[in-house]
C-alpha positions in Angstrom: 7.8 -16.1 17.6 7.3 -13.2 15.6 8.8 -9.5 17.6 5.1 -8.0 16.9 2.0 -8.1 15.0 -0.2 -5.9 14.0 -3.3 -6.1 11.9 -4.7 -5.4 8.2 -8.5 -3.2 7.6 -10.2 -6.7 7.6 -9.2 -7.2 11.6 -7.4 -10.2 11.0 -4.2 -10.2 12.7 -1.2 -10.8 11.1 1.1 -13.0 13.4 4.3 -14.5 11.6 7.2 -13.1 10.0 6.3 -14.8 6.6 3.2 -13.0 6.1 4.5 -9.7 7.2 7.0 -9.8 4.7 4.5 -10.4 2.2 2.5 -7.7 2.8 5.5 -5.2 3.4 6.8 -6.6 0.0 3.5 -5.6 -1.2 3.1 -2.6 -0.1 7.0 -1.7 -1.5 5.4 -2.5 -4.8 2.2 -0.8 -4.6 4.7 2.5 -3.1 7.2 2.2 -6.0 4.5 2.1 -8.9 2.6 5.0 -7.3 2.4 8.6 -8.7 4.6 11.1 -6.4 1.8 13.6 -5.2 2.6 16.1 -7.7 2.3 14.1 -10.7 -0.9 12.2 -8.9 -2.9 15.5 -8.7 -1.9 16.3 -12.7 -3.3 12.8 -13.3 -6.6 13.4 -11.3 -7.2 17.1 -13.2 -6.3 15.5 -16.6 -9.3 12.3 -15.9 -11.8 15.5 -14.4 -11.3 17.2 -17.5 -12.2 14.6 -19.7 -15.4 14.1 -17.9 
């Protein structure tokens, strides 16, 4: 038995340790390919100016 559970926007719970570890080796990738916050706001006023 999985030691919790918790659930994703859709509602849907997610009960087993397999499909937590996909979605927190998911969101690790998602995290790691992100901009740091400085860099992300740079990015958003570069796009704005170009509009």
């Amino acid at each position: 038995m999985p030691t919790f559970s918790t659930s994703s926007p859709d509602s849907a719970f997610i009960d087993s340790e397999a499909q937590l570890g996909a979605f927190r080796t998911l969101f690790h990738k998602v995290e790691a390919a992100s901009l740091d916050p400085e860099r992300s706001r740079d990015f958003i006023h570069k796009l704005a100016k170009e509009l």
